[in-house]
N, C-alpha and C positions, 0 to 999 in steps of 0.2 A: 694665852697659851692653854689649851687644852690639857685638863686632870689626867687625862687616858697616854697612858704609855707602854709602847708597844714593843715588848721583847723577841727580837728576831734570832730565830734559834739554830744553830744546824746541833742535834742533837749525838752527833756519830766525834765531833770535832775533839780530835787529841785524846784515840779510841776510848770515847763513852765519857767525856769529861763535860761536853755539852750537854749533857741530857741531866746530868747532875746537877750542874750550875744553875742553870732555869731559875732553882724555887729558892735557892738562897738570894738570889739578886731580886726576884720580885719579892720577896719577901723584907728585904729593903725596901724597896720603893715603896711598897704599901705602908709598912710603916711610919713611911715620909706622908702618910696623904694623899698618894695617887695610884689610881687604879691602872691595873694591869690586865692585857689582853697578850697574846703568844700568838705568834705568826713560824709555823713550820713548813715550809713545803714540800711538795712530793718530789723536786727534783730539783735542779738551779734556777731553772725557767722558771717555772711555780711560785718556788720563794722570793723571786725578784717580782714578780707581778704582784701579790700580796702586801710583797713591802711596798713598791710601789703605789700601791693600791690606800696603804695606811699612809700614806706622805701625803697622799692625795683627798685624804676624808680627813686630814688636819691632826693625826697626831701630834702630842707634845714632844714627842722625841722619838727617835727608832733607837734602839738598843741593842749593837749585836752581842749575839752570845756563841761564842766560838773563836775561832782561827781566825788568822789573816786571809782565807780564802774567802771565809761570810763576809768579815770585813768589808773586801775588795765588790762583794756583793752590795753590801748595802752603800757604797759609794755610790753606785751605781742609783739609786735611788733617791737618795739625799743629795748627792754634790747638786751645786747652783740652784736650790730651795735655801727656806727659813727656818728647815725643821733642823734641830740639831742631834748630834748622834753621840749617845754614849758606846762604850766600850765596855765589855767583859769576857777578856779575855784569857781564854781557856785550852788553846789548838797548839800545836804544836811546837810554831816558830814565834808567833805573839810579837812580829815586829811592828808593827801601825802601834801597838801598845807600847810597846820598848820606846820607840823615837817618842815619846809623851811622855816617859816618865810615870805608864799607867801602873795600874795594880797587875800583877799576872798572876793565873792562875789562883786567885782569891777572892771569888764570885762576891761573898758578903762585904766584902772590901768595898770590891770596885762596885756593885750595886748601891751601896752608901755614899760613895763618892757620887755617883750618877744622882742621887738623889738629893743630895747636897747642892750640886750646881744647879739643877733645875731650880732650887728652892732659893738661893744668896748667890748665884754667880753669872757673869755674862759669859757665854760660849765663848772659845777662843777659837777665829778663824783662822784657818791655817792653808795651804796651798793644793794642791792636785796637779798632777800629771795627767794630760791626756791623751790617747792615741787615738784620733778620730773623734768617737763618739763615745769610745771608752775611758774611766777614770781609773786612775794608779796613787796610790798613798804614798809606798814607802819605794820599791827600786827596780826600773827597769833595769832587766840581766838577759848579757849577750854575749857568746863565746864561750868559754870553759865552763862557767857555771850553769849556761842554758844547756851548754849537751848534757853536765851531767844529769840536768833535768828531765831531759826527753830519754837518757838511758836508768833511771831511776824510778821513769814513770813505767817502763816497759817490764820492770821486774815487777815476777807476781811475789815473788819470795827474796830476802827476808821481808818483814815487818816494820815501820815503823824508818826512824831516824838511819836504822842500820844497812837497810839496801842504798842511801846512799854514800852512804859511807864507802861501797862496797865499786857503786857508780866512779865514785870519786877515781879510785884504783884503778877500775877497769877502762876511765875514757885516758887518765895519765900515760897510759899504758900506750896509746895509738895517737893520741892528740897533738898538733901544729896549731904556732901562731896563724892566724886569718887575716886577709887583709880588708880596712875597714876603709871606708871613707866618711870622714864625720863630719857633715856640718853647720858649727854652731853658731846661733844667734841671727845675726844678720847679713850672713857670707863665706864667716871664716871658713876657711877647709883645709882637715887635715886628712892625709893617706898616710897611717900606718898600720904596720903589721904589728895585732893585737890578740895576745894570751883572752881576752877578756875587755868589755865596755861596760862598766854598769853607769846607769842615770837615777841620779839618787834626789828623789824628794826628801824622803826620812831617811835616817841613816843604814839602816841593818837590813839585811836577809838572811835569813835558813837559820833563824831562832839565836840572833846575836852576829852575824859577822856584820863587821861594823865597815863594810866596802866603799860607803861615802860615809866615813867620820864627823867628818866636819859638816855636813849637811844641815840646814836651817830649813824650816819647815814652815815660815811664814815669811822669806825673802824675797817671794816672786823670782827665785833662780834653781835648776838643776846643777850639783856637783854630780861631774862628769870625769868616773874613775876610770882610766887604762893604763890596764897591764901592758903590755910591751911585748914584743920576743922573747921569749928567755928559753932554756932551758929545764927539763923536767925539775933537775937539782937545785937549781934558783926556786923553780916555781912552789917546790918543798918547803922551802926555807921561809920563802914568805908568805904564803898564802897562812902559817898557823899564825901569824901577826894582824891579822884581818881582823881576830877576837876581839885585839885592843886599839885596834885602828892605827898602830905603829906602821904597818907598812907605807901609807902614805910618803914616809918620809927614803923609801928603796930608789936607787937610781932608774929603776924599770916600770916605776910607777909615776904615771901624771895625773892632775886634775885638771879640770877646765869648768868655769863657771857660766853656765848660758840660760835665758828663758824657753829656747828653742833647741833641738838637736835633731838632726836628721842623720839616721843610720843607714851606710849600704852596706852587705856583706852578701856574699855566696854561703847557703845554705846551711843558713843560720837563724833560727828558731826564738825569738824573744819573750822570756816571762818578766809579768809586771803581778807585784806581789805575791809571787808565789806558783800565776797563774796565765798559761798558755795564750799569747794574743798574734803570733801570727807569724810569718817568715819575715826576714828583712826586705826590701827596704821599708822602714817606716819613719814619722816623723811623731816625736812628743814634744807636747807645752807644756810649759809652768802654768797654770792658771792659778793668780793669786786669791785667796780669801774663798777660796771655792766649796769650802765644808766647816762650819760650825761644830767644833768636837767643846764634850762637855768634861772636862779636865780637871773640876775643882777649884 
């Protein structure tokens, strides 16, 4: 394995908490013995060729340093390579870190950790979602949560976690069950009318709701959460239980365990990790052991 480790940076992630983390985390590493090079780029495009570019000339590890959005980025790079990926997570929601068990939000930590594994520990493989050509860590999101995304994305104003907060209110406001067609694994099919589908590799999104609870992350399977029909007043009631993953257990709530899942829905918009991959219909895989994360 190659001394040279390369820290993949979005420097803006979880306003300006990237740009700071950087030197505490390589500053770990260095003190572990290995040297350090930075990969920033000018745009997502940029910084994925880059990273890619480092996978490619044999660094010892990519390192991102940011959100779940870099994250989702350097999946993209590393998954199905040798190279393994630590985490320093800094952004906002820090769910790819959360389902790990990582450090959040404490660069010198988690850079000590990262350095530590390279040094005494074997990476733990863990699984990936894919859609096509694209990798997903933690949860495809479709229905209630993807609009509020796409009406969250389109606010310039507030700032931060609070427009959608603000999203959340304004799509309750107009929002109907959709009807889905799901089908998992090797045929099954289900048509219901769904609040909501998430496909969960790791457990969480939007910085802790815990939407696939129970989710395992090295099972070579997706938990497959639906909300159901309900009413706004239900939908109240239970969505603030998502925190602790209690809702699972609501009458309006299913899961379903599959390696495969195929989504149809009318005009409806799916994010995987955070991040915008495409209108329905689509089809995601389990793909098992598909990323080497460095855990400690």
């Amino acid at each position: 394995m190659s001394s040279e480790i390369t820290l993949f940076v979005n420097p803006t992630a979880g306003r300006g908490r990237g740009a700071g983390a950087a030197q505490p985390a390589a500053s770990a590493l260095r003190a572990a013995g290995f040297s350090v090079r930075t990969v920033i780029g000018e745009d997502a495009a940029d910084a994925l060729a880059r990273a890619r570019a480092a996978v490619r000339e044999g660094t010892g590890a990519l390192v991102a340093v940011g959100g779940d959005g870099l994250v989702n980025l350097a999946l993209q790079a590393v998954a199905g390579t040798a190279t393994p990926l630590g985490i320093v997570a800094v952004g906002t929601g820090n769910d790819f870190a959360r389902s790990l068990g990582l450090p959040i939000r404490e660069p010198a930590a988690a850079g000590a950790l990262v350095a530590g594994a390279l040094k005494g520990s074997t990476p733990r493989e863990i699984d990936l979602g894919r859609i096509g050509d694209h990798w997903f860590g933690t949860v495809l999101a479709s229905g209630f949560d993807s609009r509020v995304n796409d009406r969250g994305n389109r606010m310039r104003l507030p700032l931060g976690r609070f427009k959608y907060d603000l999203a959340i209110v304004a799509e309750l406001a107009t929002f109907k069950a959709v009807p889905f067609r799901l089908t998992l694994g090797d045929g099954e099919v289900r048509e219901v009318a769904a609040t909501l589908v998430a496909v969960g590799n790791g457990t969480s999104y939007g910085g802790g709701m815990r939407i696939c609870a129970d989710a395992v992350m090295d099972d070579g399977l997706f938990d497959v959460t639906v909300v159901g029909e309900c009413s706004r007043t239900t939908l109240l009631r239970v969505f603030p239980r998502v925190y602790k993953g209690t809702h699972l257990t609501h009458p309006v709530v299913s899961v379903y365990r599959a390696a495969r899942v195929e989504l149809v829905a009318e005009g409806i918009t799916a994010y995987a990790d955070g991040e915008p991959v495409g209108g329905l219909p689509l089809v995601a895989e389990c793909v098992p052991g598909a990323v080497r994360v460095l855990t400690g």
